[in-house]
N, CA, C and O of each residue as an XYZ file, in Angstrom:
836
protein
N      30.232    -15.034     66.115
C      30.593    -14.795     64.715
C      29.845    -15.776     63.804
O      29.482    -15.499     62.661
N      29.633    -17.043     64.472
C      29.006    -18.120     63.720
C      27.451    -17.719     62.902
O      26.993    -17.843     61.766
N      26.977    -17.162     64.259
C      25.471    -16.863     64.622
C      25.455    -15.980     63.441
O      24.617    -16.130     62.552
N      26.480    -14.943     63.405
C      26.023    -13.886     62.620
C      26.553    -14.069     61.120
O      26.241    -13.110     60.415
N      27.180    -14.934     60.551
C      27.341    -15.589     59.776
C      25.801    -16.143     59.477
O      25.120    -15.280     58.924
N      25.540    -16.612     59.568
C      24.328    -17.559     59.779
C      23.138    -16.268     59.415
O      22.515    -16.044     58.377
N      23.140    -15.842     60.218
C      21.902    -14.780     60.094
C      22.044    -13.748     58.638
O      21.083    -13.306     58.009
N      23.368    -13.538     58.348
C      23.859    -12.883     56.916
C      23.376    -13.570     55.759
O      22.841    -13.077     54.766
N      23.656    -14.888     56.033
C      23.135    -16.244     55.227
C      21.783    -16.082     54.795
O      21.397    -15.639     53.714
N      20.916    -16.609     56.037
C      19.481    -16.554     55.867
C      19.083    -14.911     55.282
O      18.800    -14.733     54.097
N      19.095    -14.379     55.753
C      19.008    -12.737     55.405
C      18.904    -12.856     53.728
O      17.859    -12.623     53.120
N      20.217    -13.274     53.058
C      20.471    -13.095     51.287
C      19.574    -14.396     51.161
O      18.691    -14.279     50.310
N      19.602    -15.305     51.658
C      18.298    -15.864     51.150
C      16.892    -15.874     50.916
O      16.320    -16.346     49.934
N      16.248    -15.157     52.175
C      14.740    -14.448     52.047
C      14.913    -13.186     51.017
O      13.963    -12.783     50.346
N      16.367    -12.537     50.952
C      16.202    -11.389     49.636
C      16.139    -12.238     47.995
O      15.609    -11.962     46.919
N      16.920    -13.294     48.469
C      16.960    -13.850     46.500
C      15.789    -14.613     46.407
O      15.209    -14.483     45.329
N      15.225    -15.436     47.288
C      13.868    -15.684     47.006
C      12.831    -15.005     47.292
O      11.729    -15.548     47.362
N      13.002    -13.750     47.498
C      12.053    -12.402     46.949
C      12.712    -11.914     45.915
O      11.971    -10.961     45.678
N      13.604    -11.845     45.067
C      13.801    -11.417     43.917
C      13.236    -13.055     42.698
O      13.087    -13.086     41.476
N      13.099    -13.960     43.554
C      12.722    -15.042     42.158
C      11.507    -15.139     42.001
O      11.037    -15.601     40.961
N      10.484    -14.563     43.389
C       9.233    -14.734     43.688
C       8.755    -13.448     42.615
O       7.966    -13.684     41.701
N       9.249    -12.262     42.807
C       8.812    -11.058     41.563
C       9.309    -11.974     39.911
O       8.461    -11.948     39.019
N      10.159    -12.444     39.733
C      10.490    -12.934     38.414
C       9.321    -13.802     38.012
O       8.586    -13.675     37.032
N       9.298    -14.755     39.018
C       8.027    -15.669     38.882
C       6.888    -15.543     38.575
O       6.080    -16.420     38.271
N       6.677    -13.781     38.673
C       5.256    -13.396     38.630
C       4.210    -13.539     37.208
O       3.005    -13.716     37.031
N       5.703    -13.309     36.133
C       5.189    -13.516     34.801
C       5.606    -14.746     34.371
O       6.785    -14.709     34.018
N       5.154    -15.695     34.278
C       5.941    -17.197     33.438
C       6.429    -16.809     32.483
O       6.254    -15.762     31.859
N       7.476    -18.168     32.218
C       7.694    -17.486     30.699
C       7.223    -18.449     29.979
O       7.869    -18.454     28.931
N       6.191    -19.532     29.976
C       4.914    -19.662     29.043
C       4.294    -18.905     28.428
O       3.859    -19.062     27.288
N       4.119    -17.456     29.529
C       2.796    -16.377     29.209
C       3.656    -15.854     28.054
O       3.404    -15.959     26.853
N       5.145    -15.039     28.862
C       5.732    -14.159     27.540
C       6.411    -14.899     26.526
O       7.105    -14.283     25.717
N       6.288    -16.307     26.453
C       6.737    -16.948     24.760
C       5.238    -16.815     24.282
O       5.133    -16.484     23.101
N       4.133    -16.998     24.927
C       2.494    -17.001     23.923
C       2.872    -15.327     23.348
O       2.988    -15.161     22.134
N       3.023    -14.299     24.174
C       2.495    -12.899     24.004
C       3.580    -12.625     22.256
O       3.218    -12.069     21.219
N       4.958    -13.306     22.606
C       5.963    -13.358     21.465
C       5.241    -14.003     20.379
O       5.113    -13.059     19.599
N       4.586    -15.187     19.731
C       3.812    -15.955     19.376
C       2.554    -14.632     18.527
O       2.103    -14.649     17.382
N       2.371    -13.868     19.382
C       0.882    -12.942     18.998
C       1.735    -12.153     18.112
O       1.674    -12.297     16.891
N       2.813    -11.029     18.875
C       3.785    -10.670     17.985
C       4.244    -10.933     16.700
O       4.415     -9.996     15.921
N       4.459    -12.040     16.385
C       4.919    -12.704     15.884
C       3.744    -12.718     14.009
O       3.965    -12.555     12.809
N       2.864    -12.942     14.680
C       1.497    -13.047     13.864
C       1.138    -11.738     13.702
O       0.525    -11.528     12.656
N       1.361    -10.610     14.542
C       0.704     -9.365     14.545
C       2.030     -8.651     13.006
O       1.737     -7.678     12.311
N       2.861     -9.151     12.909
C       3.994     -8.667     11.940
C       3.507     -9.443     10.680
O       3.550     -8.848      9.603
N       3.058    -10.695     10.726
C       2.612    -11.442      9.545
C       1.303    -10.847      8.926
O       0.942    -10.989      7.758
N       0.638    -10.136      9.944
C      -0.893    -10.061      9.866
C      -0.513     -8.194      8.736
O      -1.225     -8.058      7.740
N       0.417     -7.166      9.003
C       0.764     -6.501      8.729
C       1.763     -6.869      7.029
O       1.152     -6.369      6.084
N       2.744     -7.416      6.701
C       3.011     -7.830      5.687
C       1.682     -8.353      4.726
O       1.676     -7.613      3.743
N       0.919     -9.023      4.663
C      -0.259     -9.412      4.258
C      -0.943     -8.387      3.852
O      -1.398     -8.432      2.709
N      -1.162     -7.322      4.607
C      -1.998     -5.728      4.205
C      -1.170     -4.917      3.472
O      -1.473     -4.203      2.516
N       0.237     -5.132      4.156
C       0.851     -4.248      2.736
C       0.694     -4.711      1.387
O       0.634     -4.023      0.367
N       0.634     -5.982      1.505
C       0.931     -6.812      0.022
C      -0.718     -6.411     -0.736
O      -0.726     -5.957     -1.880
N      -2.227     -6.661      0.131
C      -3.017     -6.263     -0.408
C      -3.291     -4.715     -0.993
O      -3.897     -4.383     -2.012
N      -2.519     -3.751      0.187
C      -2.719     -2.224     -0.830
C      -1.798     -2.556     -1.691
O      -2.666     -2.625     -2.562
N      -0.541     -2.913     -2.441
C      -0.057     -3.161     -3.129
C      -0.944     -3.416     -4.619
O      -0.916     -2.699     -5.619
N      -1.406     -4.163     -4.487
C      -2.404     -5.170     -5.128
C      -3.782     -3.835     -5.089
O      -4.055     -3.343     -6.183
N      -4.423     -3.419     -4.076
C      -5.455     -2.070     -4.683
C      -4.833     -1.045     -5.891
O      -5.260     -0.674     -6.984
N      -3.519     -0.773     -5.058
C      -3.000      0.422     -5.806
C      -2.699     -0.153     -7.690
O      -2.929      0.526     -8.690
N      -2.166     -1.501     -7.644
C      -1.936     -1.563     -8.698
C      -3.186     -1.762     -9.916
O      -2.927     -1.809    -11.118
N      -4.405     -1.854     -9.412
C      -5.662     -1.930     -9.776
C      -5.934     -0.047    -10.489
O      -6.064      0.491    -11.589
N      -5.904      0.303     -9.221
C      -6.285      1.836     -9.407
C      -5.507      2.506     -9.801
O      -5.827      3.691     -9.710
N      -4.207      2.257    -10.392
C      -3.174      2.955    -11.260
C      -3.539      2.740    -12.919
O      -3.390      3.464    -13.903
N      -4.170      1.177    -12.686
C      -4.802      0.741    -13.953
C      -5.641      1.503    -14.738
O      -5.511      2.061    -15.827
N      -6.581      1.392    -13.892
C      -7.927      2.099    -14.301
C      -7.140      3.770    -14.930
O      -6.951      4.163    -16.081
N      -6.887      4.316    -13.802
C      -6.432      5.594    -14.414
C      -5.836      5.605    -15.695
O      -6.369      6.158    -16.657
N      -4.834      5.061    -15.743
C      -4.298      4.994    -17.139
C      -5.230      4.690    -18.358
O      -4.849      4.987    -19.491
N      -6.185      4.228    -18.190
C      -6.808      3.272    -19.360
C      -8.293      3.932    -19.481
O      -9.273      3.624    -20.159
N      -8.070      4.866    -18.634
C      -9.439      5.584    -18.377
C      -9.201      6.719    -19.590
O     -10.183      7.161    -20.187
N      -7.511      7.277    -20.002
C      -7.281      7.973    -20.969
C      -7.840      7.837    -22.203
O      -8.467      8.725    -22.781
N      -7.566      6.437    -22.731
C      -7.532      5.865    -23.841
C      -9.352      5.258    -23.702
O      -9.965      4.934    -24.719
N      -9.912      5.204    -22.487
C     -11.346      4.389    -22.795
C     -11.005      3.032    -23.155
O     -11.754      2.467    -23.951
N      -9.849      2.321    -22.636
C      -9.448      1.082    -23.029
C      -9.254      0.162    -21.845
O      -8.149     -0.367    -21.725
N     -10.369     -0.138    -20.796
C      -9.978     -0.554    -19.765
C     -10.397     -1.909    -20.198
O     -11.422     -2.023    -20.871
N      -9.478     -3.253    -19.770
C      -9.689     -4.575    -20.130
C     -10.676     -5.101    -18.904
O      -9.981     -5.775    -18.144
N     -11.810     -5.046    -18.522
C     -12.887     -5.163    -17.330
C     -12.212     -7.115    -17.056
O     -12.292     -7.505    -15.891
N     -11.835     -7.773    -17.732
C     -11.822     -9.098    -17.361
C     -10.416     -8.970    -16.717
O     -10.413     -9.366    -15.551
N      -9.123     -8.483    -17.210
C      -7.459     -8.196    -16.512
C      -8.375     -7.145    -14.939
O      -7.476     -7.175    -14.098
N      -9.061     -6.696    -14.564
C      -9.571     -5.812    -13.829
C     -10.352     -7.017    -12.811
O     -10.110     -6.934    -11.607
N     -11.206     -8.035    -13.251
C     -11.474     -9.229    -12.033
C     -10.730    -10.068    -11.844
O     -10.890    -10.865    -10.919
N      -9.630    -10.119    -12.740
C      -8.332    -10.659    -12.390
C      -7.670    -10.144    -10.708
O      -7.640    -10.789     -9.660
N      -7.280     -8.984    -10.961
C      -6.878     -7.889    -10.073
C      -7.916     -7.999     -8.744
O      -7.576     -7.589     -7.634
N      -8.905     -8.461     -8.950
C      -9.746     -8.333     -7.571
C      -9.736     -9.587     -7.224
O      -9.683     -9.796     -6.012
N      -9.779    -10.660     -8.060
C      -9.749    -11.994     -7.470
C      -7.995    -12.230     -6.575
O      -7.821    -12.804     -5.500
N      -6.916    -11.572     -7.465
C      -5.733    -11.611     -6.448
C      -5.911    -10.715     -5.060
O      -5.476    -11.167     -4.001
N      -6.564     -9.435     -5.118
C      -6.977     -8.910     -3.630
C      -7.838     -9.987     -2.576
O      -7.601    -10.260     -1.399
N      -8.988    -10.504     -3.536
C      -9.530    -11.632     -2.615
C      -8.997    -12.556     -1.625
O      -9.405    -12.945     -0.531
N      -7.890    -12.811     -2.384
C      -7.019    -13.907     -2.266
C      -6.197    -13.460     -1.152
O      -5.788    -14.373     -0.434
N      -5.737    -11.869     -0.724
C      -4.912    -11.840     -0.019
C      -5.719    -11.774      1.411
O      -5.368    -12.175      2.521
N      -7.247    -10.952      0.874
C      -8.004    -10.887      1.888
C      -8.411    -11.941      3.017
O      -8.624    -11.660      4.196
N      -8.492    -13.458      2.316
C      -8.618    -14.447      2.476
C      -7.187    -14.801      3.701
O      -7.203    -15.240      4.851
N      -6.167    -14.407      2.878
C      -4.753    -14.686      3.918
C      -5.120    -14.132      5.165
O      -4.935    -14.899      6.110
N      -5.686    -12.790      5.502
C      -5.949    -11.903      6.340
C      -6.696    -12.622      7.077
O      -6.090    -13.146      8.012
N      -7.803    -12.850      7.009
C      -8.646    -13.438      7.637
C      -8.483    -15.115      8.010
O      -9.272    -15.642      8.794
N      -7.728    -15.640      7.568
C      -7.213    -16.906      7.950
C      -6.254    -16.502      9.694
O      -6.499    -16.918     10.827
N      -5.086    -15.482      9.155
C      -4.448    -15.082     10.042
C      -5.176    -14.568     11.597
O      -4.833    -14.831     12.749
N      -6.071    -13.911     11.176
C      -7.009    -12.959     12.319
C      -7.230    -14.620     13.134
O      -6.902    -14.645     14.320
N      -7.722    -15.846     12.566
C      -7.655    -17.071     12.989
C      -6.997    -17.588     13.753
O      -7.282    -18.412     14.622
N      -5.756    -16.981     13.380
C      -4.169    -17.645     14.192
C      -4.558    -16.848     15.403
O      -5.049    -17.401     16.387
N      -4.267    -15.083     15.321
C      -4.399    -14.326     16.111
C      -5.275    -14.706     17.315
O      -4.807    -14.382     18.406
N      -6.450    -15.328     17.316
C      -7.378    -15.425     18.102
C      -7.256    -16.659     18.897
O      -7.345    -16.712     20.124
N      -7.085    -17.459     18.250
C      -6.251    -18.934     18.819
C      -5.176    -18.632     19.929
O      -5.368    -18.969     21.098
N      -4.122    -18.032     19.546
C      -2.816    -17.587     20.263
C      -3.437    -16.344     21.338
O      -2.762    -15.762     22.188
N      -4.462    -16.184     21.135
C      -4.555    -14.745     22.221
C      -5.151    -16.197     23.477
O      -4.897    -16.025     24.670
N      -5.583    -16.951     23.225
C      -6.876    -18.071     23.672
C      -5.686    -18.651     24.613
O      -5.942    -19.077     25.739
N      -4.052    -18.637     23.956
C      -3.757    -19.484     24.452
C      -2.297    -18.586     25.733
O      -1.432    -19.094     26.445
N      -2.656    -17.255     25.488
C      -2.327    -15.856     25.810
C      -3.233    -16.331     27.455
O      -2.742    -16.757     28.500
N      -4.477    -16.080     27.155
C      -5.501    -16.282     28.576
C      -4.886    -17.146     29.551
O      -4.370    -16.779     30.607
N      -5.012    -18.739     28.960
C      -4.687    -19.854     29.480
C      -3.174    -19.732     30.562
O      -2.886    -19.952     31.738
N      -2.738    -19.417     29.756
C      -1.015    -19.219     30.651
C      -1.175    -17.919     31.444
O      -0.330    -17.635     32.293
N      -2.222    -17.115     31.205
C      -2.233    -16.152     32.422
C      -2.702    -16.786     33.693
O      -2.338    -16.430     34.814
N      -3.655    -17.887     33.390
C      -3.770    -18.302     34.804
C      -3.001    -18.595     35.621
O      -3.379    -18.421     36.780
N      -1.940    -19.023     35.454
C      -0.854    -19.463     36.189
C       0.109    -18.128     36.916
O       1.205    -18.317     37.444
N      -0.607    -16.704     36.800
C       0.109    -15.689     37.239
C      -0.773    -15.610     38.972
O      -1.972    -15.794     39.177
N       0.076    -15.351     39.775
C      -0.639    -15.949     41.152
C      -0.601    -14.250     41.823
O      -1.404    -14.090     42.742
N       0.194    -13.081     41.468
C       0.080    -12.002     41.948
C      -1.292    -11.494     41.490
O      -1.845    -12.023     40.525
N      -1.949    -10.305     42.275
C      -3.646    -10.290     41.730
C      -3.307     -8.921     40.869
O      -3.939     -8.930     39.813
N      -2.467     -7.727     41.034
C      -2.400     -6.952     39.808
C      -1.987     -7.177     38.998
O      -2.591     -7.003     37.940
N      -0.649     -7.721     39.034
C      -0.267     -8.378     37.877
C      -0.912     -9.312     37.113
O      -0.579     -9.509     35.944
N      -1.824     -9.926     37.665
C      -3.145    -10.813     36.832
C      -3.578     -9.725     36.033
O      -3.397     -9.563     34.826
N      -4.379     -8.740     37.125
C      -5.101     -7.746     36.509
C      -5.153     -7.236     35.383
O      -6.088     -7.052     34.604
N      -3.363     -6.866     35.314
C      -2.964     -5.812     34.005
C      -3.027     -7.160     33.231
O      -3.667     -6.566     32.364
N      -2.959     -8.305     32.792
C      -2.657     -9.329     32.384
C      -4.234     -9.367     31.232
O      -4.428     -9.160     30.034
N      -5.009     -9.713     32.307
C      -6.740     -9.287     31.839
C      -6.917     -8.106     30.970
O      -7.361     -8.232     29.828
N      -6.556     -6.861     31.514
C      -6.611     -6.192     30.530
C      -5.797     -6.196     29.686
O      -6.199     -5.793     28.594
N      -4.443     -6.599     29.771
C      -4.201     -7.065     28.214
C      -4.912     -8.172     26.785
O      -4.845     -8.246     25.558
N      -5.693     -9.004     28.160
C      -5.914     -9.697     27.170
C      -7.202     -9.384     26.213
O      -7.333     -9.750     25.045
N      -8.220     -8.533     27.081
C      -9.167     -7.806     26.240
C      -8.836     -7.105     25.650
O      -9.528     -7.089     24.632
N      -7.796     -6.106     25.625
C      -7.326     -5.272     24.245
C      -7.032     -6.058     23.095
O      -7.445     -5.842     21.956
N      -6.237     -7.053     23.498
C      -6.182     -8.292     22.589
C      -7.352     -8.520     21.674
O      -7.539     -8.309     20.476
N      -7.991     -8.965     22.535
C      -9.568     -9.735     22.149
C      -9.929     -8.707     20.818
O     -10.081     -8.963     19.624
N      -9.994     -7.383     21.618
C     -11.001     -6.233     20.557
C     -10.704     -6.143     19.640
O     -11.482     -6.115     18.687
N      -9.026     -6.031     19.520
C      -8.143     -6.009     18.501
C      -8.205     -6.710     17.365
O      -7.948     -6.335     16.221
N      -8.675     -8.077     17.873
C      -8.897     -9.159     16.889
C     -10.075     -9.383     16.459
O     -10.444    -10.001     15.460
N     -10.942     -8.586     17.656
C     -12.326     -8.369     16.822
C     -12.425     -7.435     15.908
O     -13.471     -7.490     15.262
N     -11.757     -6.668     15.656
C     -11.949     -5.612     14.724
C     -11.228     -5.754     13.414
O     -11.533     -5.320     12.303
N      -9.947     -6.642     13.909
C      -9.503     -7.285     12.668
C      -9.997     -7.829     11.730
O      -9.717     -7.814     10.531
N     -11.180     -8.600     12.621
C     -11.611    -10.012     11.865
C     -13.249     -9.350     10.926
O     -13.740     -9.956      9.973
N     -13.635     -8.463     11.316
C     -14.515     -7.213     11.015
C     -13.712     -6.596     10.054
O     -14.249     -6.523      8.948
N     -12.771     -6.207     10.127
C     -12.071     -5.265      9.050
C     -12.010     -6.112      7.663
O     -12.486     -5.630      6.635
N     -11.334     -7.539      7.684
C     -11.070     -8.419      6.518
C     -12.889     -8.907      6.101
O     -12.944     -9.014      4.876
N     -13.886     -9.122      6.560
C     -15.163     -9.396      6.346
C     -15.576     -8.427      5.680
O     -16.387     -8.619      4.775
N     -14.903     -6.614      6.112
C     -15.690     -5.641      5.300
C     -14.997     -5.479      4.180
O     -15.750     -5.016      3.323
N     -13.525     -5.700      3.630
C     -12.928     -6.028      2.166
C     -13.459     -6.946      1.575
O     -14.066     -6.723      0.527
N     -13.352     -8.325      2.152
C     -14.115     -9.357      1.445
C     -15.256     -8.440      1.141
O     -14.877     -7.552      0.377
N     -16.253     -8.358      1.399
C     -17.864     -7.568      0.880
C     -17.162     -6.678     -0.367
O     -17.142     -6.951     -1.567
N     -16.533     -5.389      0.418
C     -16.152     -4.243     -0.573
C     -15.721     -4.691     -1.931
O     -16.040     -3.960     -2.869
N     -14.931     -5.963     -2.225
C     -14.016     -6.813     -2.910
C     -15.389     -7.152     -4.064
O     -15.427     -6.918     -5.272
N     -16.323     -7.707     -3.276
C     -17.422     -8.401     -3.814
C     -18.158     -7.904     -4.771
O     -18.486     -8.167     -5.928
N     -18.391     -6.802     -3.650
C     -19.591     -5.732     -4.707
C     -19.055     -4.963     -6.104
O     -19.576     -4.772     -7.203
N     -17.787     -4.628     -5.529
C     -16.434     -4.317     -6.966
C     -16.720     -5.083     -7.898
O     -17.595     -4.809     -8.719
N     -16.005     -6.202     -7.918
C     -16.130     -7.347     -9.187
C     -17.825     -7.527     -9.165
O     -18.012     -7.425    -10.377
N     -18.829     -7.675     -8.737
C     -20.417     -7.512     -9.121
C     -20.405     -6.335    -10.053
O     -20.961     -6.610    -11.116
N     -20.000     -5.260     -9.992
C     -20.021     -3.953    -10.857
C     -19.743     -4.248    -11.991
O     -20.424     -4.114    -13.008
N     -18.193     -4.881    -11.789
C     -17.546     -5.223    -12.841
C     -17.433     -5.858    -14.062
O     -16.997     -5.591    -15.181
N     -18.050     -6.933    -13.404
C     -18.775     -7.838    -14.074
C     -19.892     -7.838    -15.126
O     -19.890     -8.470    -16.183
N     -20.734     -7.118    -14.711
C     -21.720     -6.318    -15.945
C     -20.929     -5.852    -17.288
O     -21.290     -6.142    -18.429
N     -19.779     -5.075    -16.949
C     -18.879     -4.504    -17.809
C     -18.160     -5.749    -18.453
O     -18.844     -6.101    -19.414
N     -17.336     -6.351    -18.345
C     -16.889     -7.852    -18.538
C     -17.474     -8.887    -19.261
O     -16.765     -9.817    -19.644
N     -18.857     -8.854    -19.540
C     -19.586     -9.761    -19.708
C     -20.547     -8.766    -21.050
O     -21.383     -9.182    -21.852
N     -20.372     -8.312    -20.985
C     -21.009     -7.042    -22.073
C     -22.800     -7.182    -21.817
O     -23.483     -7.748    -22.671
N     -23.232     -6.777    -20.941
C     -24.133     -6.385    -20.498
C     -24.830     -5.148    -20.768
O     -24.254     -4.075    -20.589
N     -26.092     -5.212    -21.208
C     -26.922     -4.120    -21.283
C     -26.504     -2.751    -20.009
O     -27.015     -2.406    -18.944
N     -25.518     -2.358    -20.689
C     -25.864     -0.803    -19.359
C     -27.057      0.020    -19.771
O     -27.017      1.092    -19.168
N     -27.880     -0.050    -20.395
C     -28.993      1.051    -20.606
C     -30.065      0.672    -20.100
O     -31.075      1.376    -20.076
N     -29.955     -0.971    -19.433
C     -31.192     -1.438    -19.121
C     -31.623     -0.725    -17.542
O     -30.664     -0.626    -16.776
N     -32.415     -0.435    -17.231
C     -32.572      0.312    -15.845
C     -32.200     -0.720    -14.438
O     -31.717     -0.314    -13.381
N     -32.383     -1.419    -14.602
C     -32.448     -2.697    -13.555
C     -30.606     -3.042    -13.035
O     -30.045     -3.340    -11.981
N     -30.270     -2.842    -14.157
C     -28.714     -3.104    -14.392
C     -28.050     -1.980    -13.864
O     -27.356     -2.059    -12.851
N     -28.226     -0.926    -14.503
C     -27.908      0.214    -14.031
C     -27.913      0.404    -12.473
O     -26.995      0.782    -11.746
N     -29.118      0.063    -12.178
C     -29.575      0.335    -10.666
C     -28.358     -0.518     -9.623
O     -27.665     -0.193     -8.659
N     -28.566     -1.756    -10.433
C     -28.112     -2.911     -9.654
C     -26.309     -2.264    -10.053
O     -25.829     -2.156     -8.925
N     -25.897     -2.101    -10.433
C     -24.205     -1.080    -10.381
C     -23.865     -0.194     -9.733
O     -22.700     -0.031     -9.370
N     -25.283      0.924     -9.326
C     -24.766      1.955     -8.582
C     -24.919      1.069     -7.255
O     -23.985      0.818     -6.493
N     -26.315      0.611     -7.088
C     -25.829      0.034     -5.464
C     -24.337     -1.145     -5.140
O     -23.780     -1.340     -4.060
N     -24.103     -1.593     -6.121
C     -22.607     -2.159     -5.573
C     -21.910     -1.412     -5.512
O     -21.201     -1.370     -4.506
N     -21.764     -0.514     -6.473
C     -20.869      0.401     -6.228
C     -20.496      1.165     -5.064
O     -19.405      1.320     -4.516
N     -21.686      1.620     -4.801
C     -22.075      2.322     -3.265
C     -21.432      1.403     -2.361
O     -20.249      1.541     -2.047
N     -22.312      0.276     -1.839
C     -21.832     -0.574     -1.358
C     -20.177     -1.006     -0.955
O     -19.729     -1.478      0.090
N     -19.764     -0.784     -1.728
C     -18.099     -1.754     -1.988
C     -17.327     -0.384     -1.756
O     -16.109     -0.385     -1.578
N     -18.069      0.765     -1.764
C     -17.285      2.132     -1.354
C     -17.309      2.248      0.446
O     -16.364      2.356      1.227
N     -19.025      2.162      0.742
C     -19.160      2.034      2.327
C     -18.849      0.963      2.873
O     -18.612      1.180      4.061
N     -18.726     -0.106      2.603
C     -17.390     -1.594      2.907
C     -16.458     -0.827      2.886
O     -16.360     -0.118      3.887
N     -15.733     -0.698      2.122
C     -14.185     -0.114      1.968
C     -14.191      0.719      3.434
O     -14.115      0.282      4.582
N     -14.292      1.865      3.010
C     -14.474      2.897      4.124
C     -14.784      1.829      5.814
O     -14.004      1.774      6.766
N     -15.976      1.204      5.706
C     -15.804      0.928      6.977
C     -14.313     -0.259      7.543
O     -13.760     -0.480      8.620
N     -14.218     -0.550      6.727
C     -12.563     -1.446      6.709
C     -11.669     -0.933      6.844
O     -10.670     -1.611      7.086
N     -11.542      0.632      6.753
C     -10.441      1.430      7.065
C     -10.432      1.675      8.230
O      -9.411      1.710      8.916
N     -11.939      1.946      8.753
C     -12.135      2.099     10.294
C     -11.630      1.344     11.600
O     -11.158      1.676     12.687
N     -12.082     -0.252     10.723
C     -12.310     -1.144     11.711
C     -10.934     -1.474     11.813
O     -10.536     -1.857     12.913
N      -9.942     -1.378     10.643
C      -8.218     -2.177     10.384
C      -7.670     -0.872     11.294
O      -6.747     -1.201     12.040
N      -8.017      0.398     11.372
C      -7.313      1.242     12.146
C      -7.322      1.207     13.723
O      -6.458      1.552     14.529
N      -8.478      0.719     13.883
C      -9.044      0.436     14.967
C      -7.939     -0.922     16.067
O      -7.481     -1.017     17.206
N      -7.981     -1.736     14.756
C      -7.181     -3.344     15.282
C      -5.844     -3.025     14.924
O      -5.129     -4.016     15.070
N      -5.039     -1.727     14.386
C      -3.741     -1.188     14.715
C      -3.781     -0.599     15.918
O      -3.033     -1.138     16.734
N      -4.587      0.609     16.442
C      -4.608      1.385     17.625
C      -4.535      0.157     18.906
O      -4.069      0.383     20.023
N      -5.138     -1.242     18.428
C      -5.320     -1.695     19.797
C      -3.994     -2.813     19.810
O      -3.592     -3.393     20.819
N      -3.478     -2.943     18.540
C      -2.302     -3.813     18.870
C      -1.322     -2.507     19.772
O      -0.948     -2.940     20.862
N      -0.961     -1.340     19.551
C      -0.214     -0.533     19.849
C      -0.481     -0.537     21.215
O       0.465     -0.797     21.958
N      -2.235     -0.162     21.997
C      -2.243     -0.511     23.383
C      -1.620     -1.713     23.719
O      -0.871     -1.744     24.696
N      -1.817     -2.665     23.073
C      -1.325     -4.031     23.542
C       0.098     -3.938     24.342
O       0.539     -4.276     25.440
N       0.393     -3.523     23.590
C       2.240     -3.408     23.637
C       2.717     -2.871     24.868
O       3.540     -3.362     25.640
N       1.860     -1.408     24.977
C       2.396     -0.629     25.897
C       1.845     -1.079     27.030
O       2.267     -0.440     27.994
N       0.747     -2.276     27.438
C      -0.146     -2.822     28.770
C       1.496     -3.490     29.012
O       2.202     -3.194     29.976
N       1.923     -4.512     27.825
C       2.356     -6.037     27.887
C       4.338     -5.091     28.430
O       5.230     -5.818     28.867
N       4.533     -3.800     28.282
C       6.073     -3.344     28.703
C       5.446     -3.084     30.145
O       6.226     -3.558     30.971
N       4.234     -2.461     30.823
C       3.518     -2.276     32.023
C       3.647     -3.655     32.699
O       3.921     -3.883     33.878
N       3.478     -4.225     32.048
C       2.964     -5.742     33.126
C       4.499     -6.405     33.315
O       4.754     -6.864     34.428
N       5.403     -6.463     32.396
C       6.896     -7.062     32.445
C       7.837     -6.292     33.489
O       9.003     -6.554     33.782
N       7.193     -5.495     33.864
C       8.302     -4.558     34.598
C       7.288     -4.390     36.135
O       7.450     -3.493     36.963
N       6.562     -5.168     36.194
C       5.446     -4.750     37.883
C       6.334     -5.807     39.079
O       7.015     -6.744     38.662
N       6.277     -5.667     39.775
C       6.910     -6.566     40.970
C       5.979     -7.107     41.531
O       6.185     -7.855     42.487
């Protein structure tokens, strides 16, 4: 009875230290960093709302004032210097993001199962892209931002529009700060699609044995 006492014993012990050895697989270094990215990926999102905020209230402007032919061009680089400004937040953040993914890697080393590494890796390159495209997306507003107020500015400053040179030099910002824009929609949709993979690798990898 002793013996088998004994053997019942050892038995729940090789099972609970195979249930701590699967727990073990993910530290929880790794999933407080991945919380940390989270964390920034919600900040990085508040920040973009606040900048379309800030477009829209620009381009509600214009419309209105476009009635009357009464647009104030200097309250108008006002309006782009506060988009700048948020753009600037954005791209500070994409900063954080990339740091914390850096530090995302680091604590994966310490995962000793080899798929669970695996999926780990590929989380962390979705990561990576994510933040590359982020950090691409806020570089192509900044520009788009740029070439805007360059337009603008002519207007603002009461500048010869009849001169040809001037003229010229307006449509290409213009152009410009339109194909910026546009490609910033691409690249910010792009670094949403890959936070969303992120997510669904990082519920894959929390639940592997």
């Amino acid at each position: 009875m002793k013996k088998q006492f004994l053997a019942i014993g050892t038995l729940f012990l090789v099972c609970t230290m195979a249930m701590c050895i699967n727990q073990a697989q993910i530290p929880d270094k790794f999933k407080e960093a991945y919380t940390k990215i989270e964390t920034t990926q919600k900040e990085i999102e508040t920040i973009y709302l606040a900048y379309e905020e800030q477009v829209d209230k620009r381009v509600e402007y214009v419309e209105k004032q476009k009635i009357s032919a009464n647009v104030d061009n200097k309250y108008l680089l006002s309006l782009l210097e506060s988009e700048s400004l948020l753009i600037e937040e954005l791209a500070q953040k994409s900063a954080t993001y990339s740091s914390q993914i850096n530090d995302l890697f680091n604590e994966s080393k310490e995962i000793k199962n080899a798929d669970v590494k695996s999926k780990a890796t590929e989380l962390i390159i979705t990561l990576r892209n994510s933040q590359q495209n982020l950090s691409n997306g806020a570089l192509s507003l900044k520009e788009a931002t740029q070439s805007a107020g360059g337009a603008i500015y002519y207007y603002a400053t009461g500048a010869d529009l009849n001169d040809p040179l001037i003229k010229q030099d307006i449509q290409a910002l213009n152009l410009n700060s339109k194909t910026q824009f546009d490609t910033a929609v691409v690249q910010l949709n792009a670094y949403y699609n890959g936070k969303l993979e992120a997510r669904a690798l990082y519920d894959e990898l929390i639940k592997m044995k």
